[in-house]
C-alpha positions in Angstrom: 134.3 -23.0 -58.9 135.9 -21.5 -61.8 139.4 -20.0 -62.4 140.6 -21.2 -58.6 142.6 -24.2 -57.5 141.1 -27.1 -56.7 142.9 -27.7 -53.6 142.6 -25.2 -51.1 142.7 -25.0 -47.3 140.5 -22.3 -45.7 141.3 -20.2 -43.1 139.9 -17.5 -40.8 141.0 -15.4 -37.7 139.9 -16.9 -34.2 137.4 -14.6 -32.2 138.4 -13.4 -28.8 138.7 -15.6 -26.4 137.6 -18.7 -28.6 139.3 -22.3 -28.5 137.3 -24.6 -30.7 135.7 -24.2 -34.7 133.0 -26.1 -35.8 133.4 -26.1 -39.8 130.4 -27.0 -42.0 131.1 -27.2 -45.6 128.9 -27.0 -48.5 127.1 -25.7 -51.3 123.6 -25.0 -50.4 122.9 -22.0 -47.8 120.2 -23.4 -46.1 121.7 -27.1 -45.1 125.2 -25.1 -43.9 122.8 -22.5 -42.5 120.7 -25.0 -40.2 123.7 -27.4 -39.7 123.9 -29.3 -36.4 126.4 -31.3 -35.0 129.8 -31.7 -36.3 133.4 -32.3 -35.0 134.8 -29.1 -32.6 138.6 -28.2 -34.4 141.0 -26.2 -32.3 142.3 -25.1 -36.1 141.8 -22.5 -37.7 142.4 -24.1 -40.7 140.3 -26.6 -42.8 141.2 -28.5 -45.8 137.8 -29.6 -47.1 140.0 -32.0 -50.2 139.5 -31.3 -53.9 136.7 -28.8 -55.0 134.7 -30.1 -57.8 135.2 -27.2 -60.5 132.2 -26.2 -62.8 
């Protein structure tokens, strides 16, 4: 990433009627794309830590 913070926290609007979020995280389309798994948030937040800027 360039000319952003490093820190962020992500956030998005809820759809109707939803309760949980799962969240994947990362830089290649096709592994977020085909992602299984992962922890259900009630959030809608997500602080993924410190980008790695370049």
């Amino acid at each position: 990433a360039e000319l952003v913070e490093p820190d962020v926290k992500l956030s998005w609007t809820a759809g109707f009627g939803s309760k949980l979020h799962t969240v994947y995280f990362g830089d290649n389309f096709d592994d977020v794309n085909n992602a299984a798994g992962g922890l259900p948030q009630g959030a809608t937040t997500y602080t993924p830590g410190p980008l790695k800027l370049g």
